[in-house]
C-alpha positions as YAML, in Angstrom:
chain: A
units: angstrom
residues:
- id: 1
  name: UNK
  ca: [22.59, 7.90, -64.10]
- id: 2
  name: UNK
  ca: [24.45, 8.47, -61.06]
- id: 3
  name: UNK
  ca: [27.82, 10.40, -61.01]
- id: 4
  name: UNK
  ca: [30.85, 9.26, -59.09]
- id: 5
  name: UNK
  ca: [33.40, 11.13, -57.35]
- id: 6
  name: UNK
  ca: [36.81, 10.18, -56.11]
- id: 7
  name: UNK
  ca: [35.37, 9.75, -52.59]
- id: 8
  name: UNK
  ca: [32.86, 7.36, -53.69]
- id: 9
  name: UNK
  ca: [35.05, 5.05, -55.16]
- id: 10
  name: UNK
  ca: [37.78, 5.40, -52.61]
- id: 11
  name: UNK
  ca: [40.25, 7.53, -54.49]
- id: 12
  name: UNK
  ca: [41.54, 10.02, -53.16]
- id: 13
  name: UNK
  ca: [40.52, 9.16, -49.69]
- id: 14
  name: UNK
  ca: [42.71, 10.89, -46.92]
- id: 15
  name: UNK
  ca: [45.43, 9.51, -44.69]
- id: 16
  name: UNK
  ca: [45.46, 5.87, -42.81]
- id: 17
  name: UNK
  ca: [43.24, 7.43, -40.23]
- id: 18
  name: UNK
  ca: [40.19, 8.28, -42.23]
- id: 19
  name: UNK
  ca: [40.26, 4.91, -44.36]
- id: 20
  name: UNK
  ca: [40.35, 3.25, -41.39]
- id: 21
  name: UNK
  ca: [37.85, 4.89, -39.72]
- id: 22
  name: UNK
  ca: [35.45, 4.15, -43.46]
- id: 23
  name: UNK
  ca: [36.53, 0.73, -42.77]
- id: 24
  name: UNK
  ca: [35.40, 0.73, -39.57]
- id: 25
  name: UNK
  ca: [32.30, 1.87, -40.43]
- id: 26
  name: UNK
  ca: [31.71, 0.06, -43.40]
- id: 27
  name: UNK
  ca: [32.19, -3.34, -41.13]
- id: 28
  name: UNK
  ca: [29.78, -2.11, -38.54]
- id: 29
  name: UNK
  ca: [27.16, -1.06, -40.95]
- id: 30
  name: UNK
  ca: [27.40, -4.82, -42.25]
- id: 31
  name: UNK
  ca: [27.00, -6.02, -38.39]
- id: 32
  name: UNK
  ca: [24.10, -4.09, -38.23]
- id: 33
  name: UNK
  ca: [22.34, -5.76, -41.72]
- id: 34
  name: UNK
  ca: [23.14, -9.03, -40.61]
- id: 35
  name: UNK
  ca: [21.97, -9.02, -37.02]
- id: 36
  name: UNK
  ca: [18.86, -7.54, -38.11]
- id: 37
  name: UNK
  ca: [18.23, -10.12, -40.70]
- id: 38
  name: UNK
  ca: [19.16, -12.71, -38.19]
- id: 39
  name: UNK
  ca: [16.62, -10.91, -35.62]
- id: 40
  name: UNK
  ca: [14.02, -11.38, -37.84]
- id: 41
  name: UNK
  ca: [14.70, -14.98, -38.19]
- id: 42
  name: UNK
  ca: [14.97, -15.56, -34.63]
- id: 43
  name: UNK
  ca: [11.13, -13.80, -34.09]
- id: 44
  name: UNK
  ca: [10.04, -15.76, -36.92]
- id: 45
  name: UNK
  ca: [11.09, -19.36, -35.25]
- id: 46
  name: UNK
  ca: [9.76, -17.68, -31.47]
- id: 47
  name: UNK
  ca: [6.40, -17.03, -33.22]
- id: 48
  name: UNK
  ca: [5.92, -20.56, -33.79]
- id: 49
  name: UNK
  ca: [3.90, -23.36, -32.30]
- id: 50
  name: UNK
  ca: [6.11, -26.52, -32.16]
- id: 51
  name: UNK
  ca: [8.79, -24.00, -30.55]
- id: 52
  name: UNK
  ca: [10.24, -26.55, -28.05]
- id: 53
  name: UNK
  ca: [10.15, -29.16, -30.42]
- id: 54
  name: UNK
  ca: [12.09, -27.40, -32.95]
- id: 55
  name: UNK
  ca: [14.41, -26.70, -29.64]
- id: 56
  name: UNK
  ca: [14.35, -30.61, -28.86]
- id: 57
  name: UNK
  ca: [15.18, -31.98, -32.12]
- id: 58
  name: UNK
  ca: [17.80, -29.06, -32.68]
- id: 59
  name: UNK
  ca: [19.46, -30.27, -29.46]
- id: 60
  name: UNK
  ca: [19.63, -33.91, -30.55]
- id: 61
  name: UNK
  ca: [20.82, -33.00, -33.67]
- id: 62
  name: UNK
  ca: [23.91, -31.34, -31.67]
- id: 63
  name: UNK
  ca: [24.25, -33.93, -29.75]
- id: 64
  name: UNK
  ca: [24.06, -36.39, -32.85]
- id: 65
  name: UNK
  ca: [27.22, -34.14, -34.13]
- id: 66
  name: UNK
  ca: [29.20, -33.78, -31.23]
- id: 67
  name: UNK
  ca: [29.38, -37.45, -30.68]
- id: 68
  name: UNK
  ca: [30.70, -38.06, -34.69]
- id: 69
  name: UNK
  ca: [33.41, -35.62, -34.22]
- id: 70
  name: UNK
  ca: [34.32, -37.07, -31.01]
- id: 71
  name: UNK
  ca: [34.17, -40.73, -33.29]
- id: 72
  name: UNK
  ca: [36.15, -39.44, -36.14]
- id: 73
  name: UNK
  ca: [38.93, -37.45, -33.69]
- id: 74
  name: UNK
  ca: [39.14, -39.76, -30.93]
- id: 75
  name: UNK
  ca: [39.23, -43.48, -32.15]
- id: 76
  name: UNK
  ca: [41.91, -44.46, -34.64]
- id: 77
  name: UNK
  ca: [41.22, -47.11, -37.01]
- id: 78
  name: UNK
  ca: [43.13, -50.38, -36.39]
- id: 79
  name: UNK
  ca: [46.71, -51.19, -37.31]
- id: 80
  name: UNK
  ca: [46.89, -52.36, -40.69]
- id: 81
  name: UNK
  ca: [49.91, -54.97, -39.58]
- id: 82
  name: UNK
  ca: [47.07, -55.93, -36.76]
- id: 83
  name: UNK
  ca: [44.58, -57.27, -39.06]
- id: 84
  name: UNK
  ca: [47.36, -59.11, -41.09]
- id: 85
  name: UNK
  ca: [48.40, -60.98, -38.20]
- id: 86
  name: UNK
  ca: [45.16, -61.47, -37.21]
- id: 87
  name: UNK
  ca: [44.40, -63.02, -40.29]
- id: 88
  name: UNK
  ca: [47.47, -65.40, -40.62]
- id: 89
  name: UNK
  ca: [46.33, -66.55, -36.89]
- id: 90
  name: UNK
  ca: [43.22, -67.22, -37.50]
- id: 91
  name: UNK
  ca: [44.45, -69.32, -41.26]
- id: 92
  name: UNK
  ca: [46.90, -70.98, -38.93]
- id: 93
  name: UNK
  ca: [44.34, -72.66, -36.72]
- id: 94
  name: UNK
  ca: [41.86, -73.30, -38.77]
- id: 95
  name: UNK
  ca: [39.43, -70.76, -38.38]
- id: 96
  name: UNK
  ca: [38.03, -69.48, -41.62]
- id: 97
  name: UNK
  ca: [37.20, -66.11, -42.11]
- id: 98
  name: UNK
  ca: [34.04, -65.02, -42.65]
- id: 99
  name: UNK
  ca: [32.12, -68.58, -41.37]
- id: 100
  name: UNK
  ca: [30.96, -67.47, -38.29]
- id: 101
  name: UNK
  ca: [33.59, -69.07, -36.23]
- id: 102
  name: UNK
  ca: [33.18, -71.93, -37.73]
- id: 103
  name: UNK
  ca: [37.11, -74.33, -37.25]
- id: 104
  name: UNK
  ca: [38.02, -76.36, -39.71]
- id: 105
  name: UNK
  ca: [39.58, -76.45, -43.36]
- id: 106
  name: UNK
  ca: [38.33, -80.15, -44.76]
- id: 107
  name: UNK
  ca: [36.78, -77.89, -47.90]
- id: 108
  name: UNK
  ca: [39.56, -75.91, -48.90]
- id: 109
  name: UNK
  ca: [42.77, -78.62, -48.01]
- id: 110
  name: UNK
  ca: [41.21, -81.48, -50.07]
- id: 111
  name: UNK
  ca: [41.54, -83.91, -47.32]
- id: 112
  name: UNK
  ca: [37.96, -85.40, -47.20]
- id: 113
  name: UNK
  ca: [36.79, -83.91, -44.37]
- id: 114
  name: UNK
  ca: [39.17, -86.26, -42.50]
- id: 115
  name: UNK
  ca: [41.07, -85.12, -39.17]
- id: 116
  name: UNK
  ca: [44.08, -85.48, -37.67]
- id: 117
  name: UNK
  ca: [46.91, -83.58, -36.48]
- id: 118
  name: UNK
  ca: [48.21, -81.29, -39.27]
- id: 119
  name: UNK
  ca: [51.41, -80.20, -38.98]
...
């Protein structure tokens, strides 16, 4: 079993200047792991075949991205009042909702398919 000292476990460590110079060095000695695991990754993916494919589809997938953010940051949804009066419109000339454009109301006013002028 390993013993600690003060300086291992950061008591007892000198003035500003020397813990930030261990800081320093701590953060650079985690650059340096993690850009050598990502080099590895990056000669793994150059070593194979379907290279520009892998380049292609990763390029449409950015694409795919950029143009939902742009969607979901750039077009508003519409007015809520809008549709309403939409709606009420479309009731108040006949036009049912939903039946494909379809004018008239013979089935829901009970009138017997009769028309006329409705007031």
């Amino acid at each position: 079993m390993e013993r600690t000292t003060d300086t291992d476990t950061g008591k007892g460590v000198g003035g500003p200047g020397e813990q930030a110079v261990l800081l320093a060095a701590g953060i650079a000695d985690l650059a340096v792991s993690t850009m050598g695991a990502a080099f590895t990754s990056v000669r793994g993916l150059l070593r194979r075949s379907d290279t520009a494919e892998l380049a292609a589809e990763a390029e449409q997938d950015l694409i795919a991205r950029g143009r939902l953010a742009l969607d979901r940051y750039t077009t508003a949804p519409p007015a809520h009042l809008e549709v309403l009066a939409r709606h009420v419109i479309a009731q108040r000339d006949g036009v049912r909702i939903g039946d494909g454009g379809r004018t008239g109301d013979r089935d829901r006013t009970g009138d017997g398919g009769r028309t006329g002028d409705r007031v």
